[in-house]
C-alpha positions in Angstrom: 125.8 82.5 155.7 126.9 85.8 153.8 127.6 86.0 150.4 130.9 84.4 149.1 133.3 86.9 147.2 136.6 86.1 145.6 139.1 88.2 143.2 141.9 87.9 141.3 144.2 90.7 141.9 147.2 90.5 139.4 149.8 93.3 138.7 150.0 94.1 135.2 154.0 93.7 135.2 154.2 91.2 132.0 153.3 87.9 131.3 150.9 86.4 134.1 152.9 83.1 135.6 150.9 79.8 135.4 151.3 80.4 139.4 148.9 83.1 138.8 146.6 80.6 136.9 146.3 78.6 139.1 145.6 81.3 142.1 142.7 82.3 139.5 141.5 78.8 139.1 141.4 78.1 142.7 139.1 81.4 143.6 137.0 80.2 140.7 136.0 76.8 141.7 135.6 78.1 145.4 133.2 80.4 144.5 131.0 78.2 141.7 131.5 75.3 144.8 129.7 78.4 146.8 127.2 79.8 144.5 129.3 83.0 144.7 131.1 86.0 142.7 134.5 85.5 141.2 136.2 89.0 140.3 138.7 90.3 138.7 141.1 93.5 139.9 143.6 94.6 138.5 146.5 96.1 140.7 149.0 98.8 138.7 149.1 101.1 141.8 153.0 100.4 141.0 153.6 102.3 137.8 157.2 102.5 137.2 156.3 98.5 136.8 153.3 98.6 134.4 153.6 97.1 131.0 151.8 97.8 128.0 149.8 95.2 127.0 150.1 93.1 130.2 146.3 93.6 131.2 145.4 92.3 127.9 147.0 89.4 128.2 145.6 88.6 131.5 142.0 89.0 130.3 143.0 86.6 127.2 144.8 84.2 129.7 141.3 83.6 132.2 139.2 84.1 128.4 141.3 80.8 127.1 141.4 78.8 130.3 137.6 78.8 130.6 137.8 81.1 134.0 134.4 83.4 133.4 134.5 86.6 135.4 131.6 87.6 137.1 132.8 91.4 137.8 135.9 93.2 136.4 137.3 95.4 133.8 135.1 95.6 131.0 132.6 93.4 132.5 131.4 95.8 135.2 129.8 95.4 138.5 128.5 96.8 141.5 131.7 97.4 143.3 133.7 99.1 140.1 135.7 100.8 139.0 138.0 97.1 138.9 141.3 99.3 138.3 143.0 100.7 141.5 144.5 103.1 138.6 141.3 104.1 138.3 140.6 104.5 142.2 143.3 106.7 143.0 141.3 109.6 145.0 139.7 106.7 147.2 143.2 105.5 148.8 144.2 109.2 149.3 141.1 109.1 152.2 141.3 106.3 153.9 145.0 107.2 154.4 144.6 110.3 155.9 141.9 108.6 158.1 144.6 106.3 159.5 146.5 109.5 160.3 143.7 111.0 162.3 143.0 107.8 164.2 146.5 108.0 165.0 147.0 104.6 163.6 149.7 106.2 160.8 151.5 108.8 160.5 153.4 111.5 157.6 157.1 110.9 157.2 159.5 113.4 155.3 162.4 111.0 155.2 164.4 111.8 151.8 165.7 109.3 150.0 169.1 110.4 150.9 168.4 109.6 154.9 167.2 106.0 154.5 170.1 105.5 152.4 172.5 106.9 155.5 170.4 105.0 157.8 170.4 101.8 155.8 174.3 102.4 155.6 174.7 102.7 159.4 172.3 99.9 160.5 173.1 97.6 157.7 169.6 95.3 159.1 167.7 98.7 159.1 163.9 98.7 159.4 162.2 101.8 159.8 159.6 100.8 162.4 159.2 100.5 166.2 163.1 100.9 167.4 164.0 103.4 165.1 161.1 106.0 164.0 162.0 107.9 167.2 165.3 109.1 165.5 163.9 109.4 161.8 162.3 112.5 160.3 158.2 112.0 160.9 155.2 113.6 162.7 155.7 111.6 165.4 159.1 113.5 166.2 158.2 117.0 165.1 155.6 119.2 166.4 152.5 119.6 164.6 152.9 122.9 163.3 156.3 121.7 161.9 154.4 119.1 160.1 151.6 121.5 159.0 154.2 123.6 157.6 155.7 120.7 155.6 152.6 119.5 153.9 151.8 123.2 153.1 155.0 123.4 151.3 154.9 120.7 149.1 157.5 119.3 150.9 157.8 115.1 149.7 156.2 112.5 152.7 154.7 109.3 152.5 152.2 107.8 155.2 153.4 104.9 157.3 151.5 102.3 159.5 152.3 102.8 163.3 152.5 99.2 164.1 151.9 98.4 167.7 154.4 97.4 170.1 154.3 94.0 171.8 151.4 92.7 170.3 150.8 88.9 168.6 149.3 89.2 165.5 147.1 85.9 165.0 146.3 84.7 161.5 143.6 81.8 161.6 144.9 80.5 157.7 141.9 77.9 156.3 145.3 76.1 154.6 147.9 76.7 157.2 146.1 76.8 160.7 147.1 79.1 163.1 149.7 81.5 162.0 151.5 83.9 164.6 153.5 87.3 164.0 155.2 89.5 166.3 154.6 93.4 166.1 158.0 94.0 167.4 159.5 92.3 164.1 157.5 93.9 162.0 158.4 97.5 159.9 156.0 100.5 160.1 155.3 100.0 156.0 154.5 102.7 153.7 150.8 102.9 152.8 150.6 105.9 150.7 153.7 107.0 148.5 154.9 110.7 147.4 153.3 110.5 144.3 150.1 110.1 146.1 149.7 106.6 145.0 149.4 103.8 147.7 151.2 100.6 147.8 149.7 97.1 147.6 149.0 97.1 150.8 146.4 100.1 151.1 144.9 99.1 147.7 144.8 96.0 149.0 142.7 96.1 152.3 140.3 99.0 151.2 139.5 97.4 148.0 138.9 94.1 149.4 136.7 95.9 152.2 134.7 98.0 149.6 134.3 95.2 147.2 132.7 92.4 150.0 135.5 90.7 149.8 134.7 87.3 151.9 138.0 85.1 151.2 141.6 86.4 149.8 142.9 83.0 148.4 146.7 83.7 147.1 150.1 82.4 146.8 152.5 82.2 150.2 154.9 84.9 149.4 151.9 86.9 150.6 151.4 85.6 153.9 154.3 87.4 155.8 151.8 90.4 154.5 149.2 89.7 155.9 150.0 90.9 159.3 150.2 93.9 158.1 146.7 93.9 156.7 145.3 92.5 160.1 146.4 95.2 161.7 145.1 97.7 158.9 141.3 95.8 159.4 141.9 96.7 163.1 143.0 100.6 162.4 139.8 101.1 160.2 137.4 98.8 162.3 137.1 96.4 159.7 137.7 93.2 161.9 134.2 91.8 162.0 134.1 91.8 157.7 137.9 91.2 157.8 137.9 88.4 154.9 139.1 84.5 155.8 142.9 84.0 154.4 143.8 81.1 152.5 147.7 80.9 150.9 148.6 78.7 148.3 151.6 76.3 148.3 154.4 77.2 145.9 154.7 75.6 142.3 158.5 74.2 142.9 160.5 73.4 139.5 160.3 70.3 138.0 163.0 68.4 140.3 161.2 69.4 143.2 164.0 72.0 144.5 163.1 76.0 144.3 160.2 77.9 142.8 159.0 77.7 138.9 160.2 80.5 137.3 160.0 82.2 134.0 163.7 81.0 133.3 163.0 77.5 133.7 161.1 77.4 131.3 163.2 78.6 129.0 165.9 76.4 129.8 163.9 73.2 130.2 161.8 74.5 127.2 158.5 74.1 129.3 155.7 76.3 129.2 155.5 78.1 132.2 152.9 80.8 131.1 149.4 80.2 129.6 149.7 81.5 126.1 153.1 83.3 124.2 154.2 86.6 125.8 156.7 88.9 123.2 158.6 90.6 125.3 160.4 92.5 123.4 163.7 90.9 123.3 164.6 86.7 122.9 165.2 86.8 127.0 161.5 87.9 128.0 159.4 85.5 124.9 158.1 83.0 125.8 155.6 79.9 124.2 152.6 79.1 126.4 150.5 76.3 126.9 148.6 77.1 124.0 151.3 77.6 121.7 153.0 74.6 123.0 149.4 72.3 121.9 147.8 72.1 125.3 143.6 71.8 125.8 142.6 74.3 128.2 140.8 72.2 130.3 143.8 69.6 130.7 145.7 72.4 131.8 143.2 73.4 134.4 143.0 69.8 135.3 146.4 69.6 135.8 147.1 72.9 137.8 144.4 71.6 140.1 146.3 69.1 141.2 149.1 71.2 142.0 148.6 71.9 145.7 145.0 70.5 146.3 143.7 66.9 146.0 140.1 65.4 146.5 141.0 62.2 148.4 139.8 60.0 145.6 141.7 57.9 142.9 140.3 59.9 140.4 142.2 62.4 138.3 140.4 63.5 135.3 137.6 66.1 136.0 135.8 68.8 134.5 135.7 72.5 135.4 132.5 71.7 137.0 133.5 68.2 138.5 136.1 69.9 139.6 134.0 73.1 141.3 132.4 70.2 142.7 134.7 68.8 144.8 137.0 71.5 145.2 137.6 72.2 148.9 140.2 74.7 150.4 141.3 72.8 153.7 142.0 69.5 151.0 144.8 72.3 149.8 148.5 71.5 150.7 150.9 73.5 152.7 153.8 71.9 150.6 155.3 73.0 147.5 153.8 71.2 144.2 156.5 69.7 142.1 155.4 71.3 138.4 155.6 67.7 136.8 155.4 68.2 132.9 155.3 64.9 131.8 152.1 64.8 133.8 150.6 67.5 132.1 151.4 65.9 128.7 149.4 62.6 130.3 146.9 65.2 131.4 146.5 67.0 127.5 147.1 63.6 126.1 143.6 62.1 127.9 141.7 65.2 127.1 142.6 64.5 123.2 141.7 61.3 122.7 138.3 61.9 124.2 137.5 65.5 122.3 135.0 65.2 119.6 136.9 64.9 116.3 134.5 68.1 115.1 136.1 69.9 118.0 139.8 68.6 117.2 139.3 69.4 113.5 139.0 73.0 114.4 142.0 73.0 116.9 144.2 71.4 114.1 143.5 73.0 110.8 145.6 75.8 111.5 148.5 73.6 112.4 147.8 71.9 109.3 147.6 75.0 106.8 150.5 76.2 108.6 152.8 73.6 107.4 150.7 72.0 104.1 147.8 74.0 103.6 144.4 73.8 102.4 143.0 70.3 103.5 139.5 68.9 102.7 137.7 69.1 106.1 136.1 65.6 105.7 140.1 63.9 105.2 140.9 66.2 108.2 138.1 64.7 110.8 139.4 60.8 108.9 142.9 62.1 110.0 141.9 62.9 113.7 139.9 60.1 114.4 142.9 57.9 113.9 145.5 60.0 115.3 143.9 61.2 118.6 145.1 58.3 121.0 149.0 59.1 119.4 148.9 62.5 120.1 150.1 64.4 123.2 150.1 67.7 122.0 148.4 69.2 119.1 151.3 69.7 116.9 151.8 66.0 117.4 148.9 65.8 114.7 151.8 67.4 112.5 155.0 65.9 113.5 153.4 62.2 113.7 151.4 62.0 111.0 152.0 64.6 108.2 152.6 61.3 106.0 148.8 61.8 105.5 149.7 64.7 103.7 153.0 64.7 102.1 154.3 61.9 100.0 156.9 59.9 102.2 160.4 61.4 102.1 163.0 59.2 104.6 162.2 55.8 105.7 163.4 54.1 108.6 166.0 51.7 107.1 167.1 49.7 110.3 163.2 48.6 109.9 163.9 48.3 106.5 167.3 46.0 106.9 165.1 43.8 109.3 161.4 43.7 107.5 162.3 43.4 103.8 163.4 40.2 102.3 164.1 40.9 98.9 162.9 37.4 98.0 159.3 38.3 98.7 159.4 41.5 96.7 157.9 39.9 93.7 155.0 38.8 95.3 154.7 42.3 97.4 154.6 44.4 94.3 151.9 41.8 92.7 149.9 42.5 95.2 149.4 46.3 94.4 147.7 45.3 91.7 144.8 43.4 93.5 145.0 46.5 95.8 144.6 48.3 93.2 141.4 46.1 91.7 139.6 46.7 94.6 136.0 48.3 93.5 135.3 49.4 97.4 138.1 51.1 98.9 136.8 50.8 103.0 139.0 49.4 105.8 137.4 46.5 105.9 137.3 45.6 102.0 141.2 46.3 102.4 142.0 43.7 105.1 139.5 41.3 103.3 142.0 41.6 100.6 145.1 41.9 102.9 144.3 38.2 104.4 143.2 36.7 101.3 146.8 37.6 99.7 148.5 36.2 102.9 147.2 33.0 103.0 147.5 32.3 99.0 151.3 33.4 99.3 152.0 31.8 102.7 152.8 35.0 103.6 152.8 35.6 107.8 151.7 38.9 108.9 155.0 39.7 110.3 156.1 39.9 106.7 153.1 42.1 105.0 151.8 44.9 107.4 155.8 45.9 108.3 156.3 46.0 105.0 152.5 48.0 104.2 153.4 50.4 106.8 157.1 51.4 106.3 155.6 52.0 102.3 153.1 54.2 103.6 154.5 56.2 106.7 158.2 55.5 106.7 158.3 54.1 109.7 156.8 51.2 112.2 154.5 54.2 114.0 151.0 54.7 113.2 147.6 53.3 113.4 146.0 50.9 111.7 146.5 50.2 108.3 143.7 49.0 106.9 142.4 52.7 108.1 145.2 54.6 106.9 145.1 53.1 103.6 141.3 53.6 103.2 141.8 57.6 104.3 144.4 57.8 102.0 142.8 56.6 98.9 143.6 53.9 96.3 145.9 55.9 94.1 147.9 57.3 96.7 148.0 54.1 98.6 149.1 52.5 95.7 151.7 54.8 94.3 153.0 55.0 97.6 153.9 51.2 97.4 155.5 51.2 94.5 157.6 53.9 95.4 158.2 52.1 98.9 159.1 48.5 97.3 161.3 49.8 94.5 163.3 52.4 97.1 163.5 48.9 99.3 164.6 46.9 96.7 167.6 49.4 96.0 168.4 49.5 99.2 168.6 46.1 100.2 170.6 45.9 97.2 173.0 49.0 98.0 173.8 46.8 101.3 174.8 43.4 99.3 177.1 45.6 97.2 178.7 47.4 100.1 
């Protein structure tokens, strides 16, 4: 079997789309399923689109999701240099090789004609009905065309398609796949600027770098005609690479394709980390900044489009890599369902290491308190990890571990205090506070002891012990909580709790 090579071939036009993520993933676990080479090219052929700090990104995007490159910029390889920027002189020949095989040809066309043309055949396509009429080397002589190029004069190089031919595509996700030549346009290959388009780059790269399998996303597969018949012009066919195409990511109700605005407007992330754009418009909060684990992101774009066949759901990059198996891809569009993604992040928390969490939250934590003693922090994790879906849920849910309690949730205060059991409550902080070991399980010792002299029920005592503590009815357990907390903030924060009930209950009698 020969060697399996895959790339990643994004444009560096801005922020890379979690569509492209999951493009990347999917050429990753096929080649670590294959023992082969995943690669990374990047495509700015097309520089009136380029943006500054768009490659970056990309590199930091694969770098965060856990997606090693085996060849690419910076990394090197055999089969470098991994920017088509960069292999410029390259397309220039193989070009002018199509020309002499007769398999392209130059066309002088200004921009001026196809815009007369356009405006006389409003479904215009320059290609097999109409590049007898237009101005190209095909309807001039050649020493009118000689004469052209020696001047200077502007031309690009089109593909001659064939007439009346079927163009078959044997797709490993869609089957058979059939184009007509006669509907297809004679597309530019190599532009006035002496740049090519994607669809030169494309083809000779891939050739030149072994490519064995081009795995993308469907809006590439009307294309890839086009690049059949450009592996026939330069003889290619036999190391023409196998095609697989990607279902679309659809929005979340199932109707259209994710884009960039949706998550804006559904205040989803829909890229993999923050992209500043430069105005409110084009920023945008990614997966990481919204709290997700990289690997429940990867878990969860897996998913979208391919499936094992199994009732299992959680996997690792290398369970996954696995198992992962291209003709177990979908042709449909995948519904982007956030709320499983949050299920997805939500599993991967509760089973990290709280060493590993401690490091993922601290700068959440100093962000909004602080310094915080690492040893409270790990106490803090440990007990917050199965009530957390995103990261900043450490924050929101539980800053109460850090912050002395500032509103309390008085419809649970209306139902859980009786005012007649406040004298015994606040007695109680005093054996609280007598306690000589301060652990969890000293605490409910001491809990259950006071509940059965009072004839107290525990529907009266922990409602009351938490709403003192947190504010509200959420949280886990208290008998933890009070021990991370500490005697004297556990019992100052009881005091202040039973007084501010007392008055409140009392505020309602005189209302």
């Amino acid at each position: 079997m020969s060697k399996i090579r895959v790339r990643f071939a994004p444009s560096p036009t801005g922020a890379l789309h979690i569509g492209g993520v999951r493009t990347a993933l999917y050429n990753y676990l096929f080649a670590k399923k294959e023992g082969g080479t995943f690669i990374l090219r990047i495509e700015d052929t097309d520089q009136t689109r380029y943006v500054p700090g768009a490659e970056k990104y990309i590199m930091e995007a694969l770098e965060w999701a856990g997606l090693k490159l085996d060849e690419g910029p910076g990394i090197g390889g055999e089969h470098g240099p991994y920017r088509q920027s960069e292999r410029k002189a390259l397309y220039g020949e193989y070009a002018k090789k199509l020309v002499d095989s007769g398999h392209a040809y130059y066309a002088f066309d200004t921009p001026e004609d196809l815009a007369k043309a356009r405006e006389e055949h409003p479904n215009f396509k320059y290609g097999i009905m109409t590049r007898i009429v237009m101005k190209n080397s095909l309807t001039m002589s050649a020493e009118e065309v000689q004469q052209k190029l020696d001047a200077g004069e502007p031309s690009v190089i089109r593909l001659k398609v064939p007439a009346d031919e079927a163009i078959l595509i044997n797709d490993i996700v869609r089957g058979e796949v059939t184009f007509q030549s006669n509907e297809l346009d004679d597309k530019v290959m190599l532009k006035g600027d002496g740049m090519p388009t994607y669809h030169l780059a494309n083809i000779v790269d891939d050739h030149l770098m072994e490519i064995s399998h081009v795995i993308r996303g469907e809006e590439w597969l009307t294309s890839t005609a086009h690049h059949v018949l450009l592996y026939r012009a330069f003889g290619w066919e036999d190391t023409m690479p196998k095609f697989s195409h990607l279902p679309l990511i659809l929005k979340p109700t199932g109707k259209g394709k994710l884009s960039k605005r949706d998550g804006a407007k559904l205040g989803i992330p829909v890229f993999p980390l923050s992209w500043d754009g430069g105005t409110p418009e084009n920023t945008f909060d990614g997966f990481r900044e919204f709290g997700f684990l990289p690997e429940a992101m990867l878990n969860f774009l897996a998913f979208l489009g391919w499936n094992p066949g199994t009732e299992q759901e959680i996997f690792t990059k290398e369970e996954l890599a696995a198992v992962f198996d291209l003709e177990k891809v979908g042709k449909s569009g995948a519904k982007f369902d956030y709320d499983k993604a949050k299920w997805f992040n939500q599993q991967y928390i509760m089973e990290k290491d709280d060493d590993a969490l401690v490091e993922m939250v601290t700068p959440i934590i100093k962000e909004h308190h602080g310094e915080v003693d690492a040893d409270f922090l790990k106490g803090f994790v440990g007990l917050m990890k199965e009530r957390a879906t995103l990261l900043p849920d450490f924050w929101t849910a539980g800053s109460y571990f850090f912050k002395d309690v500032e509103e309390f949730d008085l419809k649970s205060i209306r139902k859980r205090w009786k005012p007649e059991n406040s004298p015994k409550m606040k007695a109680f902080i005093g054996a609280i506070n007598g306690l000589e070991n301060f652990d969890a399980a000293s605490i409910e010792t001491a809990i259950h002891a006071f509940m059965e002299k009072e004839e107290l029920g525990m529907g009266v005592v922990m409602p009351a012990l938490r709403l003192a503590l947190t504010g509200t009815m959420k949280g886990p357990s208290v008998f933890d909580m009070m021990s991370l907390l500490g005697k004297q903030r556990v019992v100052e924060r009881l005091e202040k709790g039973f007084q501010y009930f007392d008055d409140y209950k009392a505020s309602l009698d005189q209302a």
